[in-house]
N, C-alpha and C positions, 0 to 999 in steps of 0.2 A: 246730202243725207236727210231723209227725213225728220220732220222734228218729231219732240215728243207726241205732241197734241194728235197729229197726225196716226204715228205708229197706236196710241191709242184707241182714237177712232176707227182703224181700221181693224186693228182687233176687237173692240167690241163689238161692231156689225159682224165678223164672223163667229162669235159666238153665240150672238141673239141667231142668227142665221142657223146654225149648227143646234143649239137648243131647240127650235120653233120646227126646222124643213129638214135637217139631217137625222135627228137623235129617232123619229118614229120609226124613224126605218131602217134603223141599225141593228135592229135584234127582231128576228122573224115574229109577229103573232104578241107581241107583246107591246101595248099601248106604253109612251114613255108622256103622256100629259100628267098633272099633278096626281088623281087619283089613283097615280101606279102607286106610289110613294108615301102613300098614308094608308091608315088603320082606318076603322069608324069613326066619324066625330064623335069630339066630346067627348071621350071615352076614360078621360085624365083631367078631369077639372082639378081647379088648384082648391078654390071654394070648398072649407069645411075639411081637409086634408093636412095631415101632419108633413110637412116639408123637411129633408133633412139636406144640407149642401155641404159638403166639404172645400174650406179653403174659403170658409164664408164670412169671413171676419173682414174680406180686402176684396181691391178689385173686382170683378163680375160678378165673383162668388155672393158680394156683398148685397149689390145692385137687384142683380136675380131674387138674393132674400126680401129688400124691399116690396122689390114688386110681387111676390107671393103675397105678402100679408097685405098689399096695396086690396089684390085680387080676391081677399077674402080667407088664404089657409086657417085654417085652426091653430096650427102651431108650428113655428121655424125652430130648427133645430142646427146651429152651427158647431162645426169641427174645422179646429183650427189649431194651429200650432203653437201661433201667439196668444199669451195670455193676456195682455195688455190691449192688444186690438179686439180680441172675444170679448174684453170689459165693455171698451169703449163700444162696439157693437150693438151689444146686447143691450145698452142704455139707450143710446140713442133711438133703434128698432123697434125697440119695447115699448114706444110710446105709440108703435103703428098696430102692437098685438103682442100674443104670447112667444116670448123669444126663449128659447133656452141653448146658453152654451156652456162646450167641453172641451178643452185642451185634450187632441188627439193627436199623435204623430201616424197617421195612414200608414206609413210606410211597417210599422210596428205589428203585424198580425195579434197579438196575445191582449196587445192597447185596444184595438179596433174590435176584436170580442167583448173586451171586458166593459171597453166604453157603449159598446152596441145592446149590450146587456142592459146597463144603465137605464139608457134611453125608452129601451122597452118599459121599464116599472117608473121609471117619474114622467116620462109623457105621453108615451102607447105607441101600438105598432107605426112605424112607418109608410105612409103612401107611397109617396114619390121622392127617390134619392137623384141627389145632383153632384156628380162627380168632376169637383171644377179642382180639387188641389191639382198645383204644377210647378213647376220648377223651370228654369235653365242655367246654366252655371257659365257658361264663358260662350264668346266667339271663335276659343279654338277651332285650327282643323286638327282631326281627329288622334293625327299623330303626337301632338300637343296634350291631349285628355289624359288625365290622371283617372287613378282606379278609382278613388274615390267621388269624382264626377261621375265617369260611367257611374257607376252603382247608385250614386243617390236620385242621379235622374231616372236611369230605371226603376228604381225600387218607388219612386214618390210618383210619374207618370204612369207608369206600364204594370205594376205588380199592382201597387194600393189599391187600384180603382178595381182590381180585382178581391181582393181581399174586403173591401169594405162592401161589396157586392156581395159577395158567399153567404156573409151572413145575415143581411136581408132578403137576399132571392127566394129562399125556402121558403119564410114566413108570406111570402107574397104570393108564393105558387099557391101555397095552404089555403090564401083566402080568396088565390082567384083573379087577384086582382093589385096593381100597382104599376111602378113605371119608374124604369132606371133611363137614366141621362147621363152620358158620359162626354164630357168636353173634351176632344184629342186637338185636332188644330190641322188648319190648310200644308202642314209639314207629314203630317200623313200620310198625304193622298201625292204627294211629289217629295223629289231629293232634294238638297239644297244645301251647299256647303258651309262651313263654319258653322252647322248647328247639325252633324252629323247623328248625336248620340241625341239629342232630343229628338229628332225625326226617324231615328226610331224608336225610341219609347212611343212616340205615336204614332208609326204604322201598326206597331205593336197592340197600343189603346184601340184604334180602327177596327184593325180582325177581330180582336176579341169580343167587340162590344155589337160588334155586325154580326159574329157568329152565333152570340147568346139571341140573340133577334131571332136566327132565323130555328136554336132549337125551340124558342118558347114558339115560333107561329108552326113549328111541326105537331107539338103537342098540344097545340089547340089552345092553349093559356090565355087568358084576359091580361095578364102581366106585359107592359109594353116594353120594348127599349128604342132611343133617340140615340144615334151618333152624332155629334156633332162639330166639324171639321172647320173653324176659321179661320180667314185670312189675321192679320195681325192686328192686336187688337189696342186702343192708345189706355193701358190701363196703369202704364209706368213698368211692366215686366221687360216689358222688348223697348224700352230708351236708347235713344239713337239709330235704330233702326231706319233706315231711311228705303221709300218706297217710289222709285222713278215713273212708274203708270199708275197704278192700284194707290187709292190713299188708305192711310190708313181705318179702322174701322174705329166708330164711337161706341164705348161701352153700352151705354143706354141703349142706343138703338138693337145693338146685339142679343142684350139681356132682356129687352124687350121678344123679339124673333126665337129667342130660346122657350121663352115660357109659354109661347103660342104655339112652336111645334110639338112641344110636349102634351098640351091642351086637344091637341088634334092629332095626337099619335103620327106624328109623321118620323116615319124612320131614318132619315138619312138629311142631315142639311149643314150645305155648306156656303153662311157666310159670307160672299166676293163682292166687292165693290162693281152695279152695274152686271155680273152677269147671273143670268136665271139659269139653275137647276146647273149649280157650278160642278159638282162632282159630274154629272155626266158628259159636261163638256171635257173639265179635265182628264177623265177616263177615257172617252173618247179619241182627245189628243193623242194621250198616250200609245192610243193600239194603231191609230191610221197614219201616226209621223214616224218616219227612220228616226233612229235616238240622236243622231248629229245635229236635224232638222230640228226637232224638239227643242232641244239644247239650245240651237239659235236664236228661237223664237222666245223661251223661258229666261234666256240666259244674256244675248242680245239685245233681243228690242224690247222684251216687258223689263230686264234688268231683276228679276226675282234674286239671281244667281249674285247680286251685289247687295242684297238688301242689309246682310249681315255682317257687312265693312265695319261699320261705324254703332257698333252695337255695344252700350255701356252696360243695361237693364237696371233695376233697381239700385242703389245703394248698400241697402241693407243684404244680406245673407237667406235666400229661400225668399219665395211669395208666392202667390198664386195668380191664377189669370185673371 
């Protein structure tokens, strides 16, 4: 049986392989090197920009705010659910620039107007929103999920980032210009058991946030959007999670890659330990393997398909990525 090390390295050389010599010529007339996948540069500096993040009090959310004001913002704006962490946040952060937070629960439509409101008259329009609130509730398989799982993962994943969008989109179209960033996750763009109801909440996150993409490049808009799809990230959400090829990924480095895609309008980025221009490999995979073969290779030899055995996550109740 081969070892691990092994089954690794041979899948990685086929997917630098498959990105570099396979992916240009998978779709007639249409270049797949970086500048398919980006806007114009520079077109989203963070410098001088009011930053808003949901789910910014923790994990990524938090990180990502750092390095805004690291970068220069005007002013960080966090929505979050705890109030105790938006304290401690906002103290800490505020010693890097102007911080301002609001206890929102995203999932709340009537909350996320009246808070959006808010924000309008004590710190001014919005630039660039960052949609990191998220959830997972269990390792159930699906037959196991309660209604109220379903629901609060979809409604805090899948709805919110909609609803806390509606209401800045407009103002952005108005001026022309801004840039929504939505975090969905490498559960997305593949199935994976024991996190049934969250992988769709963010296939769900995916389309939606790729479709507003492509109406704002039909109408011509200055207005960007970023999807952005990763692998697993060590920020305490997915604890115990164990990952037999793929390691897991470091916040820092992540929330770093986020803020530069956004920086250069790059539409689509996913995240994977080691492979370049991961969504088009995994997209790839999916249309040229029979689904058994797949399965074997996802499920087999990288082990994806076990990664959610040993999955405790946070402690606490609700957190973000």
């Amino acid at each position: 049986k081969p070892s691990t090390a092994h089954q690794r390295c041979v899948f990685v050389h086929f997917a630098h392989f498959s990105a570099h010599f396979c992916l240009p010529y998978a779709i007639n007339n249409v270049p797949l090197h970086p500048i398919s996948i980006k806007g114009k540069k520079n077109m989203s500096k963070i410098k001088g920009k009011i930053v808003l993040i949901t789910g910014g009090a923790s994990g990524i959310g938090r990180l990502m705010g750092e390095m805004a004001l690291e970068k220069g913002a005007k002013a960080l704006v966090i929505w979050d659910i705890n109030q105790e962490s938006i304290d401690a946040t906002v103290k800490e952060l505020g010693k890097k620039g102007t911080v301002h937070g609001y206890r929102v629960d995203v999932s709340r439509h009537e909350m996320v107007a009246e808070q959006y409101d808010k924000v309008k008259k004590e710190v001014g329009d919005v630039d660039i929103l960052i949609n990191s609130a998220g959830i997972i509730t269990s390792n159930k398989t699906f037959d196991q999920c309660t209604e109220d799982e379903i629901n609060r993962t979809m409604m805090v994943n899948a709805i919110a980032p909609m609803y806390v969008a509606r209401q800045m989109l407009p103002d952005m179209v108005q001026r022309n210009e801004g840039h929504i960033c939505t975090i969905a996750s490498a559960g997305g763009m593949m199935s994976n058991p024991k996190m049934s109801v969250y992988a769709a909440s963010k296939w769900a996150a995916v389309g939606w946030s790729d479709s507003v993409r492509i109406e704002l490049q039909e109408m011509k808009s200055r207005v960007h959007v970023t999807t952005v799809a990763p692998y697993y990230i060590t920020t305490g959400m997915f604890d115990g999670v164990k990952s037999r090829v793929f390691p897991l990924l470091k916040p820092e480095k992540v929330a770093k890659r986020i803020l530069g895609a956004i920086e250069k309008d790059t539409k689509f980025l996913m995240p994977m330990p080691w492979i370049p221009k991961a969504h088009h490999v995994m997209r790839m995979l999916q249309a040229l393997l029979p689904m058994r073969v797949f399965d074997w290779l996802v499920g087999d030899v990288l082990g994806i398909y076990h990664t959610m055995d040993n999955f405790t996550g946070r402690k606490k109740a609700g957190s973000s990525k």
